[in-house]
Each structure stands twice: as structure tokens, then as C-alpha cells.
C-alpha positions in Angstrom: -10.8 -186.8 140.0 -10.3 -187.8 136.8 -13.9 -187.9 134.7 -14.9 -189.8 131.3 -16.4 -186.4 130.0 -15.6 -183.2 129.4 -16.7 -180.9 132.7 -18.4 -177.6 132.2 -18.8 -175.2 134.7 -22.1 -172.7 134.2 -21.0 -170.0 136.2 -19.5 -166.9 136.0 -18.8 -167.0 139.7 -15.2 -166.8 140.7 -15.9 -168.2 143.9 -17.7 -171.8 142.7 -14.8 -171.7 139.8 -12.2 -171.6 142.4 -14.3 -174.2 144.6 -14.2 -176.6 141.9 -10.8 -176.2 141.2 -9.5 -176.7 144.5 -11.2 -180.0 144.7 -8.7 -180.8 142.0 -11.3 -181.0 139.0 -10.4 -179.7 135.1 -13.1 -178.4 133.9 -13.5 -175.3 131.3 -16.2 -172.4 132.4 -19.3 -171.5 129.5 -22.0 -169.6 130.3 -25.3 -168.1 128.8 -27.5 -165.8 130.1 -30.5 -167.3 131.3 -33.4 -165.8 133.2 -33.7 -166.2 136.9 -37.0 -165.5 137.9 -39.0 -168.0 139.9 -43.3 -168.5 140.2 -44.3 -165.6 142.5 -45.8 -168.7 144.4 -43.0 -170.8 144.6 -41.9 -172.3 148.1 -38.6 -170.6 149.0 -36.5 -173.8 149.3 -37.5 -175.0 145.9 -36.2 -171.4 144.1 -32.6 -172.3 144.5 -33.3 -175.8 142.7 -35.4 -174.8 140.5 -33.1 -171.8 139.2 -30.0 -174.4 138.7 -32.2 -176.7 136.6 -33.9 -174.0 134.3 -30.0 -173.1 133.6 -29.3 -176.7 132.9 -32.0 -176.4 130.4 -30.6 -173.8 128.6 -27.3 -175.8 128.4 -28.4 -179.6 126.9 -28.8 -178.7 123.7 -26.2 -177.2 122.8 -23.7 -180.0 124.4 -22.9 -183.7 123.1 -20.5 -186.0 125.9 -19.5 -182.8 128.1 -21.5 -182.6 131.8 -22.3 -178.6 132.8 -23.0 -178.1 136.4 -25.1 -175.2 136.8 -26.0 -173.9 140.4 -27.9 -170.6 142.1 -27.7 -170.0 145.7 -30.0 -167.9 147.6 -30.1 -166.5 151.0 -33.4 -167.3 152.9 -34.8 -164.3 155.8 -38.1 -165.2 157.3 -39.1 -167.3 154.2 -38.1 -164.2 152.0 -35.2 -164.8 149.3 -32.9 -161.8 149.9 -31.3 -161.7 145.7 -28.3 -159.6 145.0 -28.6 -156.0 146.4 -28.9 -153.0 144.2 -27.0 -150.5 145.9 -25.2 -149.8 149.4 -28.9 -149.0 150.8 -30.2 -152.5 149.7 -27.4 -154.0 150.8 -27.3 -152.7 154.2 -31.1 -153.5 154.8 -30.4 -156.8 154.1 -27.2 -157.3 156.0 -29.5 -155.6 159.0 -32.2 -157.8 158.4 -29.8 -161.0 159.4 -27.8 -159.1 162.0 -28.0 -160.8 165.7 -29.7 -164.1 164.2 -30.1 -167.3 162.1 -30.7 -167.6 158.3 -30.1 -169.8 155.5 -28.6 -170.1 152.0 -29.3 -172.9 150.2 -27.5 -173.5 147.0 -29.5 -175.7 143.9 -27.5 -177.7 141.7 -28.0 -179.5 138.4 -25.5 -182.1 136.6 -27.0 -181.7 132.7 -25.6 -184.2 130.2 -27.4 -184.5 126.9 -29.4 -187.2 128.6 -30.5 -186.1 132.0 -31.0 -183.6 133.8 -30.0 -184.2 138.0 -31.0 -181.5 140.5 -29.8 -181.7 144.5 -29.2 -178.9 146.9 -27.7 -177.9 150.2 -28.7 -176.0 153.1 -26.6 -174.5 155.8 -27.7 -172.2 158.4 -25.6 -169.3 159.3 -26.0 -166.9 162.5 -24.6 -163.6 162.6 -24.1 -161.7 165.9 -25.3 -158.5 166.4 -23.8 -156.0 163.9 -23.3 -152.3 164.5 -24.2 -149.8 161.7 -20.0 -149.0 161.0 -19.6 -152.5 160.7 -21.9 -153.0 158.4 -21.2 -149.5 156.1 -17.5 -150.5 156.7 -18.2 -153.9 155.2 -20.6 -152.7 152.1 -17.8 -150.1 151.2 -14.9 -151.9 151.2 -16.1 -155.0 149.4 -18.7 -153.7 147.1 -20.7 -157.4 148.4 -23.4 -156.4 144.8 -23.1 -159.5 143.3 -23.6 -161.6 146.3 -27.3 -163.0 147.5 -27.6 -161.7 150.8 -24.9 -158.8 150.1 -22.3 -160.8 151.5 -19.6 -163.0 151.3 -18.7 -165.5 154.3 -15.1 -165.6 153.0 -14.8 -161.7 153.5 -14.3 -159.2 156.4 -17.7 -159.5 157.8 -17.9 -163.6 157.9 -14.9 -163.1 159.8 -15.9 -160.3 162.4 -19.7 -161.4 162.4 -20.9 -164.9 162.0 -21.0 -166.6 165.2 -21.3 -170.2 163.6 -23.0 -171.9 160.9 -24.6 -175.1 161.0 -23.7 -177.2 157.6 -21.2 -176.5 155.1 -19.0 -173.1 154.7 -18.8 -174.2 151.2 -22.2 -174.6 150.4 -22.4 -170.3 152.3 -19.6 -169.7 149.3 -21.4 -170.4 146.6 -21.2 -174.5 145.6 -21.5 -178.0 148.2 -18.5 -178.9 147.2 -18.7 -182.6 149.1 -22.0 -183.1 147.4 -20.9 -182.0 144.0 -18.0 -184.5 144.3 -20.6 -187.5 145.2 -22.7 -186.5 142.1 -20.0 -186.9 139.8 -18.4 -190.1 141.1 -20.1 -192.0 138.5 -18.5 -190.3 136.3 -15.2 -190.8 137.4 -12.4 -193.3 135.5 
């Protein structure tokens, strides 16, 4: 697609960069580093949102006709937001805690022009079967999954060996709802 502004992608993610570019967008990658806390309070399917458009924030004043897509996915256990483990211990406690049942990731998005600010988001549940304890050391050692929320990837080893089926979009479980992205920036389009 073919849009009447500069794109910018927010992200240092390889994953959402490759996303993007497979759904045949040009688009150049900037990022700052912005804090990603969220209101102790907060309901856990408004974090994701709410992270993407206080990264959005960061980004509109220092653009003039470009449009920066910012996004933050989390992975949601028992209304808990599992963030990017710490170590192989963190990690495997939260690969556990998903083992043999359902949980989402919901990925928040925000379009930022100088303008406006436009937040959506995308939820796709995802059910693992039951793992054993190799599988999931196996996994945490071989792919080093520390900068993923949930300690995994779906594209990797153990999406392959463990999830049973998702409910949604596999894109969205990557890291970016690719379909939806594409709707938000048809306006844009020449």
C-alpha cells in the first residue's frame, strides 16, 4: 500500500518490523525509550492500549506529515499481565502457569500523526496443551524467549509442539494485528 505520508514504525521489535514489511508497507523504524508502566489499578485489557498510546505521546512532537505506529502486546493469565521474564526461572513459571489451558495476548495500537492520536487493539486467545518440564527448559534454553511477554514466541519451537489452537489472529500472538493495522491506515492510502 502505497501511503500519502511518511510511515514510522515505534518498535524495536523484529517481529512487528518484519509483520509490517510483509504486508508490503515502506516504512523506516525510530524509536525512544518510553516508560511502560501502567496505574497499579488499571483493568488488564486496557494496559496494552494504554501503553501504545503513552508511546504515541512521546512521538507527536517531534514529527510533522510522517504517521508512527506504536504498539505493546501483553499476555493476560487469570487477569494477571505476565511482562517479559527476567531469567530462565521467570520464564519457566510463566510458561507453567499457561501450560494445559487458555490465555490471551492482546496487542494495543496507536496511529500518531501530529494531529491525532488513534488507539485500537486485538485479542486472540491461545491454548497450550499440557507441557512437560524438558519441554519447557528445552524451549527457555534454546531460544532465550527474554524479550517476549509471556516468555514466548508462537512462531518458535514451542508454538509449534504446544499450542493446541488459538482463537483470533496468529499475527496479533506475534506481536502486531496486521489485518487491523492495514484498515487503520487505508485512509491514508493514495
Amino acid at each position: 500500500m502505497n501511503l500519502s505520508r511518511p510511515l514510522i514504525l515505534a518498535s524495536k521489535s523484529p517481529r512487528r518490523s518484519q509483520l509490517l514489511k510483509e504486508a508490503g508497507f515502506d516504512f523506516s523504524i525510530k524509536t525512544m525509550d518510553v516508560d511502560e508502566s501502567f496505574p497499579a489499578d488499571m483493568e488488564v485489557h486496557q494496559v496494552a492500549e494504554y501503553i501504545a498510546s503513552n508511546k504515541a505521546k512521546a512521538f507527536q512532537n517531534f514529527i510533522n506529515d510522517e504517521i508512527v505506529i506504536t504498539a505493546d502486546t501483553v499476555v493476560i493469565v487469570d487477569y494477571k499481565i505476565l511482562a517479559k521474564p527476567a531469567d530462565h526461572n521467570e520464564a519457566f513459571d510463566m510458561i507453567k502457569s499457561m501450560s494445559g489451558r487458555s490465555h490471551e495476548v492482546m496487542t494495543g495500537v496507536a496511529l500518531v500523526t501530529k494531529d491525532d492520536i488513534s488507539t485500537f487493539s486485538d485479542t486472540t486467545t491461545v491454548i497450550f496443551k499440557a507441557l512437560t518440564d524438558e519441554e519447557i527448559n528445552y524451549y527457555i534454553e534454546n531460544y532465550k524467549p527474554f524479550d517476549k511477554a509471556g516468555a514466548y514466541g508462537i512462531q518458535e519451537w514451542i508454538g509449534m509442539i504446544g499450542i493446541e489452537r488459538i482463537e483470533g489472529s496468529y499475527f496479533n500472538v506475534v506481536g502486531l494485528p496486521v489485518q487491523k493495522v492495514y484498515q487503520a491506515l487505508l485512509p491514508y492510502a493514495v
